[in-house]
TIMI-999525 format. One record per residue (C-alpha): x negated, y, z negated; residue in three letters. Coordinates in nm, 4 decimals, padded with zeros to 6 digits. Layout:
<<X, Y, Z>, Ala>
...
This chain:
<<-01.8306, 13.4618, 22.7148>, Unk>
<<-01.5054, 13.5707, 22.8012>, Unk>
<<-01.3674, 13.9079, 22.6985>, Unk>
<<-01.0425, 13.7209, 22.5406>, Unk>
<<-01.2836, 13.5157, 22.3482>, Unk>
<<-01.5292, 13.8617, 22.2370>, Unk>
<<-01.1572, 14.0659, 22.1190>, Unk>
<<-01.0300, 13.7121, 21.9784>, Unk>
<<-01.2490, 13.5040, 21.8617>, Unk>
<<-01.1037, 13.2348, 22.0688>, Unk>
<<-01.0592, 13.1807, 22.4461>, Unk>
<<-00.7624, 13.0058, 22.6005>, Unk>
<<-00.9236, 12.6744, 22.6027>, Unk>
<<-01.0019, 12.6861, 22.2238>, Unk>
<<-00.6403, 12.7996, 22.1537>, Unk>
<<-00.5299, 12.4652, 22.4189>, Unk>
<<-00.7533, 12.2206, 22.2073>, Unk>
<<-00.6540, 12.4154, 21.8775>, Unk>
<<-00.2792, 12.3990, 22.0017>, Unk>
<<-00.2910, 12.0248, 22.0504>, Unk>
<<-00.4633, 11.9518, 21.7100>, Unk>
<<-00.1830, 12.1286, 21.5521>, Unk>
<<00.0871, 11.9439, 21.7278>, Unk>
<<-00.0933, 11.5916, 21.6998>, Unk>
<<-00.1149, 11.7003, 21.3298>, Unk>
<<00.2145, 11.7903, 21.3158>, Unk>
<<00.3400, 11.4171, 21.4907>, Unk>
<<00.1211, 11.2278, 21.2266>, Unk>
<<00.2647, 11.5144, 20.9561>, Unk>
<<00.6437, 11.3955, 21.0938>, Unk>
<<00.5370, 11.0004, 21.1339>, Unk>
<<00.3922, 11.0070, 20.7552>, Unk>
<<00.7332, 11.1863, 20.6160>, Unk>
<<00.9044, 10.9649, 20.7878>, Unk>
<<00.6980, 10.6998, 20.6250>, Unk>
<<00.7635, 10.7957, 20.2862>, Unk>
<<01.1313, 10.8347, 20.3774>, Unk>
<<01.1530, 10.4452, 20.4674>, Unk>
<<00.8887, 10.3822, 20.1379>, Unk>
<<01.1871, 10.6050, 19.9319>, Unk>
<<01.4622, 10.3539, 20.0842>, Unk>
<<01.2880, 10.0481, 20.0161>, Unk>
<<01.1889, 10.2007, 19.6788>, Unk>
<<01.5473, 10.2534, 19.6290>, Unk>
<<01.6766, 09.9391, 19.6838>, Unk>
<<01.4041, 09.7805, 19.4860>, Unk>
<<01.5377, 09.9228, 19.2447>, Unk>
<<01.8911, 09.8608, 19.2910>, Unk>
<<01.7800, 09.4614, 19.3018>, Unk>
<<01.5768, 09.5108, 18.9917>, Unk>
<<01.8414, 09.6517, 18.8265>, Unk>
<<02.0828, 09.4095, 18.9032>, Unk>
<<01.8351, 09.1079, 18.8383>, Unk>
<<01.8002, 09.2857, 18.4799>, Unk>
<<02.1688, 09.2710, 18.4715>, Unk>
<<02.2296, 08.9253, 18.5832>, Unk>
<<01.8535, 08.8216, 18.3558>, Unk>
<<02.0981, 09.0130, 18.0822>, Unk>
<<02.3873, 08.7898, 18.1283>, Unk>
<<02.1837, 08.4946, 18.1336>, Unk>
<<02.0264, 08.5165, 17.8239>, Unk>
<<02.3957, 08.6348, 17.6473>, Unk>
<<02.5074, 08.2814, 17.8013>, Unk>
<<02.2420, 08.0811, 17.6751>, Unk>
<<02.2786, 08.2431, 17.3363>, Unk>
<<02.6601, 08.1398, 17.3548>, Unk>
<<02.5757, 07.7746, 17.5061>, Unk>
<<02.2615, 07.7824, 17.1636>, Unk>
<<02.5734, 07.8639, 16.9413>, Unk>
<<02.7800, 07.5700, 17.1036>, Unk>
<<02.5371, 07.3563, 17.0872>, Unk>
<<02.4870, 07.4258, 16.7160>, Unk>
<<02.8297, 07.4101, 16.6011>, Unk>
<<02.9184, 07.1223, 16.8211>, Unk>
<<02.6086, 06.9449, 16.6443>, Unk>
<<02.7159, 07.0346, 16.2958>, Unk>
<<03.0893, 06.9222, 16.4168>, Unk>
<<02.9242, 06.5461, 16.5049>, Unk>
<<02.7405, 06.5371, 16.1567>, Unk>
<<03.0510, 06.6346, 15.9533>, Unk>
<<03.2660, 06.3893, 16.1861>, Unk>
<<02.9540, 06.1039, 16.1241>, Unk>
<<02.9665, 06.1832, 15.7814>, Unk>
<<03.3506, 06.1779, 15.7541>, Unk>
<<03.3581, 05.8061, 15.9587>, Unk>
<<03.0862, 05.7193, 15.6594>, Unk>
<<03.3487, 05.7883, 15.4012>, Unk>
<<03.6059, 05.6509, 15.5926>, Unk>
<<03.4490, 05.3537, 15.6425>, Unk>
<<03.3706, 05.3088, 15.3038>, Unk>
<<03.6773, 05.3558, 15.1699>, Unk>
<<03.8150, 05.0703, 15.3737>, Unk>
<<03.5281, 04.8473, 15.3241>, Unk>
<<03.6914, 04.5143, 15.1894>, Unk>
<<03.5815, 04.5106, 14.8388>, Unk>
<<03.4242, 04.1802, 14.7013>, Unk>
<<03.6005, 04.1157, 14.4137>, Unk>
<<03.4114, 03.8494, 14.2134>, Unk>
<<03.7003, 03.6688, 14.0915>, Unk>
<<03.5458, 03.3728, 14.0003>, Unk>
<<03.7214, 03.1540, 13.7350>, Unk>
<<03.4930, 03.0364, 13.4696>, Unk>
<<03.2268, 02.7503, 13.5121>, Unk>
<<03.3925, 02.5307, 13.3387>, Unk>
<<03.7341, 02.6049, 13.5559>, Unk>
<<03.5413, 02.4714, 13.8589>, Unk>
<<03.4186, 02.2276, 13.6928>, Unk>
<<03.7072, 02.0819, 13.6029>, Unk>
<<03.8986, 02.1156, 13.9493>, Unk>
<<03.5594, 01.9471, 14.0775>, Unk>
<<03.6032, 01.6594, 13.8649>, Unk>
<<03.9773, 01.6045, 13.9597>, Unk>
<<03.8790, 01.6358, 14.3487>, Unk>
<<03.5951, 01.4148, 14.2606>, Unk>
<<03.8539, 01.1529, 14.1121>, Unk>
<<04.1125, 01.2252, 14.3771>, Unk>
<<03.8549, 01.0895, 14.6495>, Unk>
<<03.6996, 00.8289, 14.4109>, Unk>
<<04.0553, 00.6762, 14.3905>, Unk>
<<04.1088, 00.7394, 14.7806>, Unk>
<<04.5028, 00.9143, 14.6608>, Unk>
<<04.4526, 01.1082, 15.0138>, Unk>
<<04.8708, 01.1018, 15.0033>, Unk>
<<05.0350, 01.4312, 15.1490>, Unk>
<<05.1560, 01.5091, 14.7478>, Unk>
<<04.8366, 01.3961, 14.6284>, Unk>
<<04.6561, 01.6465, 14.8365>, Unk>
<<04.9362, 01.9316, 14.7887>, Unk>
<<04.8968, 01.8634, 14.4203>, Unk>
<<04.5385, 01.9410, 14.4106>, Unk>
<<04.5810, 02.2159, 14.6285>, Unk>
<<04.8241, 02.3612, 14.4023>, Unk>
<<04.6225, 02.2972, 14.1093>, Unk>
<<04.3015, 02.4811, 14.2669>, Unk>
<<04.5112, 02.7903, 14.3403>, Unk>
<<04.6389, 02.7998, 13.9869>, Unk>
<<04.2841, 02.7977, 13.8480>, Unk>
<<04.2025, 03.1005, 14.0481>, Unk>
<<04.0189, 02.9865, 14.3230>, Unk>
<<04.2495, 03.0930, 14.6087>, Unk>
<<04.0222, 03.1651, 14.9522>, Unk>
<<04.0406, 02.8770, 15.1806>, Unk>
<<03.6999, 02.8615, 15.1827>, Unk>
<<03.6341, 02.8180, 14.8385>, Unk>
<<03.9588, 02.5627, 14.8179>, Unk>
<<03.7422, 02.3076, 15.0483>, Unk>
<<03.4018, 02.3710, 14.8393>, Unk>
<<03.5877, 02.3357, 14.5310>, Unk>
<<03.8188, 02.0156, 14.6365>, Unk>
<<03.5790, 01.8420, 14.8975>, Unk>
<<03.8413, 01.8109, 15.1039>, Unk>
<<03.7670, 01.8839, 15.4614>, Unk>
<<03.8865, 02.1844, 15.6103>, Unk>
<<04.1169, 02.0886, 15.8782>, Unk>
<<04.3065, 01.9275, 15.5548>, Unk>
<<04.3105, 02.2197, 15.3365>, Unk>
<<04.4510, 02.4335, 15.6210>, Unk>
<<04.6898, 02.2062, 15.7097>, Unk>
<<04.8243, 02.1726, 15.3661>, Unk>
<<04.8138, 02.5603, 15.3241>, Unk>
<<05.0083, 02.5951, 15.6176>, Unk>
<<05.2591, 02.3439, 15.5182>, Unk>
<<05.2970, 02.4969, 15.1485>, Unk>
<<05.3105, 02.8443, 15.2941>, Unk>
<<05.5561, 02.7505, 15.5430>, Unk>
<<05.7564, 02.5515, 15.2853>, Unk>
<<05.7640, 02.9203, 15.0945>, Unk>
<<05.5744, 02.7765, 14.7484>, Unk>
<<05.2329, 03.0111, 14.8868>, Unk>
<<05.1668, 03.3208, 15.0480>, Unk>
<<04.9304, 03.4254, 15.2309>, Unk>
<<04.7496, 03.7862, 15.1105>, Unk>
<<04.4923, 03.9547, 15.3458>, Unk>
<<04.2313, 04.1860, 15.1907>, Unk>
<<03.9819, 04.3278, 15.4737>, Unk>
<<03.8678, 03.9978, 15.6458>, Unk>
<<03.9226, 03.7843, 15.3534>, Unk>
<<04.2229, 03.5606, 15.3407>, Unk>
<<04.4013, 03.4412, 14.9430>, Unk>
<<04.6677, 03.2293, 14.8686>, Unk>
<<04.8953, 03.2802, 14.5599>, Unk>
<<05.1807, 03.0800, 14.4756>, Unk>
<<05.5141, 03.2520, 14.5157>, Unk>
<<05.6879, 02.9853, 14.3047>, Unk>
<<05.5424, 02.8708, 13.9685>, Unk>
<<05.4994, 02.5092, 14.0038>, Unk>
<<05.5256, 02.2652, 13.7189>, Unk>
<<05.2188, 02.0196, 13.6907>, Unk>
């Protein structure tokens, strides 16, 4: 035993080993600060990203609350305009008026076509006549002139082109439907 080591405690080889604990201490000491300097960084900008993603997550949900609302009113917008193109629609739906002239009207213009093409009197004035005659007893649609007169129908358009053209009908469109009036009372 040395007499550094009896007034000490400690020779020089105990203070070398000692003295290069401390120092290797103090390296891992520095390395682990330096450590938690980088963790401090990277916690740092963890947070900065977080922050910002909770910004931008912020954003997004204010735009998808605007785009909601959009949505919405641009939904209720279609229902009033579908609603609206309902009532327009039915506003200029062509009314069906049910003018139809009495049974025994029809009758009667039956009868005289009946006669008309029992007596074969298929003349131009014959066939105006009857025409005419039809018109007068309310049954004006072209359509209904052939079922009434059993004439065909290239006939009855022919002759209501003629009269119309001659200026004694006129032609009235309501919707799809097509009437003939007479612009001229006509004597029988």
């Amino acid at each position: 035993m040395g007499l550094v080591r009896l007034i000490l405690g400690f020779d020089k080889k105990d203070y070398i080993e000692l003295k290069d604990k401390v120092e290797s201490l103090e390296e891992r000491i520095e390395k682990l600060e330096a450590q938690n300097e980088d963790l401090r960084n990277a916690l740092t900008k963890l947070m900065t990203v977080i922050e910002y993603l909770r910004d931008e997550l912020g954003q997004a949900h204010n735009a998808i609350a605007a785009l909601v609302e959009e949505v919405d009113f641009l939904r209720q917008k279609l229902k009033e305009l579908e609603a609206e193109k309902e009532r327009e629609a039915s506003k200029h739906e062509p009314v069906e008026e049910t003018l139809e002239p009495p049974p025994e009207m029809l009758e009667q213009v039956a009868n005289e076509a009946e006669q008309a093409v029992e007596s074969h009197e298929d003349s131009d004035s014959e066939v105006e006549k009857l025409v005419i005659e039809t018109i007068k007893s309310g049954i004006t649609s072209p359509s209904d002139i052939i079922n009434a007169t059993g004439l065909s129908r290239r006939k009855v358009y022919a002759v209501l082109r003629k009269l119309s053209d001659e200026g004694v009908l006129e032609k009235k469109r309501e919707g799809r439907k097509v009437h003939y009036v007479l612009v001229v009372p006509i004597q029988s």
